[in-house]
MDTraj code that builds the backbone (N, CA, C; nanometers):
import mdtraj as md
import numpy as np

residues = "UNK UNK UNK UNK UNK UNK UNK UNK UNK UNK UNK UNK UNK UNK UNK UNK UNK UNK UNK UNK UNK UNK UNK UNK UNK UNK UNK UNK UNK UNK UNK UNK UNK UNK UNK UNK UNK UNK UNK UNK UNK UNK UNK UNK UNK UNK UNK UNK UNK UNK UNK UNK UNK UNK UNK UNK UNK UNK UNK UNK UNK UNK UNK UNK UNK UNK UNK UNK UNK UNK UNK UNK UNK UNK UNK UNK UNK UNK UNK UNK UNK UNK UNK UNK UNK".split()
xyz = np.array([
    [1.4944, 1.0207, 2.2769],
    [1.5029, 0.8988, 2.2000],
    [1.3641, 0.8392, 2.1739],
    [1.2810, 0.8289, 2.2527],
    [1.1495, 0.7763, 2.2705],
    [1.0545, 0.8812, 2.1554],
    [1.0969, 0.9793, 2.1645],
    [1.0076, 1.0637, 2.1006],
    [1.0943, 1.0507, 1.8999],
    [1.1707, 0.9894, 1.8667],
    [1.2372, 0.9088, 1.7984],
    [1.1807, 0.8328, 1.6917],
    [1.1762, 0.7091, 1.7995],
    [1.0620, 0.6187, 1.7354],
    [0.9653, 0.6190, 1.7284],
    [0.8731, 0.7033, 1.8319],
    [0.7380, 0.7374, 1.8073],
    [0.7198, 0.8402, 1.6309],
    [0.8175, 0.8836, 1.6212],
    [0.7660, 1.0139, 1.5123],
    [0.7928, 0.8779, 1.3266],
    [0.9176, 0.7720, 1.3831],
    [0.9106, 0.6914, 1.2730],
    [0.7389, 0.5929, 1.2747],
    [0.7030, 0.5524, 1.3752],
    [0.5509, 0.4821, 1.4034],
    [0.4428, 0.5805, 1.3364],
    [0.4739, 0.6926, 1.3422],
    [0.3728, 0.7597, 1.2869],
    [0.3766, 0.8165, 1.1419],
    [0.4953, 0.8160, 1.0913],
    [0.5369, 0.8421, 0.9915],
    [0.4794, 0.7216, 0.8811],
    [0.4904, 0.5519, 0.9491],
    [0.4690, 0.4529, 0.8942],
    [0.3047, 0.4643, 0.8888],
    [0.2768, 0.4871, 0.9594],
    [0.1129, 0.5440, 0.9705],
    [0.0769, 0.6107, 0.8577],
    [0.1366, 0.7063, 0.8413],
    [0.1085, 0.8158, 0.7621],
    [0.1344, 0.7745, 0.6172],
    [0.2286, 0.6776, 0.6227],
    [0.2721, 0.5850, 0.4451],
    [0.1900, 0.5215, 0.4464],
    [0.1363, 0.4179, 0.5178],
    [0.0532, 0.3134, 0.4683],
    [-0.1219, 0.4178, 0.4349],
    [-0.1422, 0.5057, 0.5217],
    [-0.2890, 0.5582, 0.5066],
    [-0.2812, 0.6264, 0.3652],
    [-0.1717, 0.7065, 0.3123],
    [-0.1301, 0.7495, 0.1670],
    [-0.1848, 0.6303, 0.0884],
    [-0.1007, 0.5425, 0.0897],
    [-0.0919, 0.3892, 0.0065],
    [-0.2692, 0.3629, 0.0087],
    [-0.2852, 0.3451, 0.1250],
    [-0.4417, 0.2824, 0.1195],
    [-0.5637, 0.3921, 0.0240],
    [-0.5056, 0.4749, 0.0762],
    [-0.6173, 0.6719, 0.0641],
    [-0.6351, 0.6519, -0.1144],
    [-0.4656, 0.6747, -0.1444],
    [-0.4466, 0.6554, -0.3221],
    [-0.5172, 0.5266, -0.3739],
    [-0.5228, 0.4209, -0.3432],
    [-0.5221, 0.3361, -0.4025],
    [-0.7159, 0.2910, -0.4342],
    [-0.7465, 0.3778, -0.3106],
    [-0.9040, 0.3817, -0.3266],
    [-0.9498, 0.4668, -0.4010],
    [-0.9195, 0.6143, -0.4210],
    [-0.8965, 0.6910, -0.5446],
    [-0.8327, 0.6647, -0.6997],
    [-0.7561, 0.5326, -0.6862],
    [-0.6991, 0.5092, -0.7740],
    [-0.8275, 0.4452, -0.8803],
    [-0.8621, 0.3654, -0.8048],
    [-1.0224, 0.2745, -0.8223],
    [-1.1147, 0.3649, -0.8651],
    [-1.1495, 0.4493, -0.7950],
    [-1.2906, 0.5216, -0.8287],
    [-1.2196, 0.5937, -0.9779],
    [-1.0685, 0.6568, -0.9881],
    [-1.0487, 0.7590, -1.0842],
    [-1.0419, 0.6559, -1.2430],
    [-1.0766, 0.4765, -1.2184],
    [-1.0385, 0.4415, -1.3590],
    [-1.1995, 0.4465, -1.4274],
    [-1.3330, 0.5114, -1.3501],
    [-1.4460, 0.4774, -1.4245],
    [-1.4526, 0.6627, -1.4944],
    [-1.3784, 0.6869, -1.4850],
    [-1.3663, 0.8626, -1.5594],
    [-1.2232, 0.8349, -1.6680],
    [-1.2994, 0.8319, -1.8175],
    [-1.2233, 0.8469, -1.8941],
    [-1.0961, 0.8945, -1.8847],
    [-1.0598, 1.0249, -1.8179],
    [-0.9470, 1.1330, -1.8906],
    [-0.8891, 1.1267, -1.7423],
    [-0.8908, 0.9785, -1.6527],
    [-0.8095, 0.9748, -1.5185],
    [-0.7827, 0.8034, -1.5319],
    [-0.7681, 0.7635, -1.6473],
    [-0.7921, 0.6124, -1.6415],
    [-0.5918, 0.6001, -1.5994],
    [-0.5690, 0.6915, -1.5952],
    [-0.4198, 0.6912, -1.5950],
    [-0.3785, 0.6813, -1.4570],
    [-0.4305, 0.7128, -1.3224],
    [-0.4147, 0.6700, -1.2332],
    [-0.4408, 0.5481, -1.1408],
    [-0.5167, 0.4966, -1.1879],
    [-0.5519, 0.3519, -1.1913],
    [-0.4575, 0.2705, -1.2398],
    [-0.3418, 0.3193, -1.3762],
    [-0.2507, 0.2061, -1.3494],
    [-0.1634, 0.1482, -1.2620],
    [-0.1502, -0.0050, -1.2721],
    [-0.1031, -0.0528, -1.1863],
    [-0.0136, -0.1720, -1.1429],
    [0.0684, -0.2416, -1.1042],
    [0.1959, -0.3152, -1.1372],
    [0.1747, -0.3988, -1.0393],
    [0.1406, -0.5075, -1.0038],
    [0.1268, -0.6330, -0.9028],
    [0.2518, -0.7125, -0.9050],
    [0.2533, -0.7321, -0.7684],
    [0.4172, -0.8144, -0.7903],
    [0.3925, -0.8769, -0.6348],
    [0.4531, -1.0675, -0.6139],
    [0.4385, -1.1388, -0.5121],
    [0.4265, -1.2403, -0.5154],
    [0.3447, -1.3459, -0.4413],
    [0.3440, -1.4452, -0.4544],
    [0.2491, -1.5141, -0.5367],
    [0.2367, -1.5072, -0.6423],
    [0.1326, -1.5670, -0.7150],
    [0.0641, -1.7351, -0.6875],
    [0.1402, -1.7484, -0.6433],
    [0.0617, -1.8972, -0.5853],
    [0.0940, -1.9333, -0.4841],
    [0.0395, -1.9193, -0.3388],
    [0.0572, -1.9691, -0.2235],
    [0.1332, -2.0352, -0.1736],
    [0.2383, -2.0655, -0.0995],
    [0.3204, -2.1571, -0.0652],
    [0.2121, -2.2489, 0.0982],
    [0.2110, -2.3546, 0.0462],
    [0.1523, -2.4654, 0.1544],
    [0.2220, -2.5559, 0.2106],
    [0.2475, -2.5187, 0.4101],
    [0.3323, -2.5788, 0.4645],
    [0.1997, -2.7238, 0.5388],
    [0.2453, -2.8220, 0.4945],
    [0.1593, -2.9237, 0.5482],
    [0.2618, -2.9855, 0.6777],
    [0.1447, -3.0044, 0.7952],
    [0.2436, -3.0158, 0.9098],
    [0.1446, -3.1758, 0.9506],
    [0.0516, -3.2409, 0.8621],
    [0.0027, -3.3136, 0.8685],
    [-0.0787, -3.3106, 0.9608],
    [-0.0666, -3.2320, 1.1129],
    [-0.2093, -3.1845, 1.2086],
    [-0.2806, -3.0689, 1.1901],
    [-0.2076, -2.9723, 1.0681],
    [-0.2435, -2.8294, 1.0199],
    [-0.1801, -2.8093, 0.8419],
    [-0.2597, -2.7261, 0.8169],
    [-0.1664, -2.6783, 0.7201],
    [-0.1940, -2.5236, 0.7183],
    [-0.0454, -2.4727, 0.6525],
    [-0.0629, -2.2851, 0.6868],
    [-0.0492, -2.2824, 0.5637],
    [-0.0624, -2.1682, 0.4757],
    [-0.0859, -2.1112, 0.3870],
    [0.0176, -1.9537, 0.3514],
    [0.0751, -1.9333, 0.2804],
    [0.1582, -1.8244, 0.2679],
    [0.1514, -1.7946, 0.2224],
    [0.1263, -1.6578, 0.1926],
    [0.0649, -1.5824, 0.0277],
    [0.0829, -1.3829, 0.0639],
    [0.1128, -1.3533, -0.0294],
    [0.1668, -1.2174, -0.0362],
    [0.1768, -1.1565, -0.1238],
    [0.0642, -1.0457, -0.1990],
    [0.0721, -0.9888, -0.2910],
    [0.0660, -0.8767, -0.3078],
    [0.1697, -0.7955, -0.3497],
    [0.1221, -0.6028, -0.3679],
    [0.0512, -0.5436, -0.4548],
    [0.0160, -0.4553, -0.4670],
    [-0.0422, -0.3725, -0.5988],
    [-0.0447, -0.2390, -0.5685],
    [0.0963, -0.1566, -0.6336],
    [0.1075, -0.0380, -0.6388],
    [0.0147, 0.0376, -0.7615],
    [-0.0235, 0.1426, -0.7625],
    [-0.0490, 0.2364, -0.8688],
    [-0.0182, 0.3549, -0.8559],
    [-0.0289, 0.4706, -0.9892],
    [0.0425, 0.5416, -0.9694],
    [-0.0717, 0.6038, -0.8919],
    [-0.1534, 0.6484, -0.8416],
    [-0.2526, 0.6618, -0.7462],
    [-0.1603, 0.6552, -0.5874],
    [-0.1394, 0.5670, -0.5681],
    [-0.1149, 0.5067, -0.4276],
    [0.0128, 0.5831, -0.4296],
    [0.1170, 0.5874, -0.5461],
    [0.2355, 0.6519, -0.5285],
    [0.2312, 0.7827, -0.5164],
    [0.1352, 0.8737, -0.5487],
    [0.0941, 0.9577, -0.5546],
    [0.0332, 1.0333, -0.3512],
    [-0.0156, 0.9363, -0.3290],
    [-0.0671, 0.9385, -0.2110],
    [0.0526, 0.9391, -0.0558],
    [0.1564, 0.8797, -0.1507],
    [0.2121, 0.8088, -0.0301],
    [0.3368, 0.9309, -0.0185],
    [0.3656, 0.9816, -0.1766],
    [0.4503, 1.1262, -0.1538],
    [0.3807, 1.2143, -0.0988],
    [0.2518, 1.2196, -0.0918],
    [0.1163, 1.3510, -0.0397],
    [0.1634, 1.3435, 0.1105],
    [0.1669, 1.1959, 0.1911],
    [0.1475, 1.1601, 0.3071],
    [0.3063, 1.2275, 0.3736],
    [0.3809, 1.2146, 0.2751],
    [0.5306, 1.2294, 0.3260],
    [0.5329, 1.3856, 0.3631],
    [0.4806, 1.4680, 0.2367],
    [0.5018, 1.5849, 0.2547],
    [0.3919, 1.6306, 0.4204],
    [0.2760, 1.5725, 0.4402],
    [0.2110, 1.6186, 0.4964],
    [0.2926, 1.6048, 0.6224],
    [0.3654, 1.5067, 0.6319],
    [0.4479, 1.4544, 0.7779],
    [0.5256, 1.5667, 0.8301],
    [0.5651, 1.6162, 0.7195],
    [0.7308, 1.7331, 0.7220],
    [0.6640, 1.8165, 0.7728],
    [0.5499, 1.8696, 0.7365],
    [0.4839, 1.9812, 0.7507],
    [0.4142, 2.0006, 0.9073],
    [0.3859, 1.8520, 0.9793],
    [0.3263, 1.9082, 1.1145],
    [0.4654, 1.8862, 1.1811],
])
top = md.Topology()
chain = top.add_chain()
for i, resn in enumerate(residues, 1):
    res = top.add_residue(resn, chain, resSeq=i)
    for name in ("N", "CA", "C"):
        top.add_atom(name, md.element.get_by_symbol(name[0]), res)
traj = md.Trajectory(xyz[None], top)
């Protein structure tokens, strides 16, 4: 069982480093003409902060994504690589 959840922890590992890996490639691939296509990209979240004033603090809430097809790209790479070890 233990060995379970460890393989989902690493799996989540392995999605988010895809997500991050692509998305930095996604960047470098929009200053090359004939890759400007992986760089696109779809933002979706909180566009304007939600502010909880508690009158001795205030917190701040804010949450925004930005997929591309880069990152999506990365994050199926990461999946397959998982299956494979």
């Amino acid at each position: 069982m233990a060995t379970k959840e460890k393989n989902i922890w690493v799996l989540l590992i392995f999605i988010l480093s895809g997500l991050v890996v692509g998305g930095l490639l996604g960047e470098l691939a929009s200053r090359i003409d004939w890759l400007w296509w992986l760089s696109y990209s779809q933002s979706f979240g909180l566009e304007n902060p939600m502010i909880l004033d508690l009158s001795i603090m205030k917190i701040t809430f804010a949450l925004m994504f930005r997929i591309s097809i880069s990152s999506i790209i990365g994050m199926v790479l990461a999946i397959f690589l998982y299956k494979k070890i």
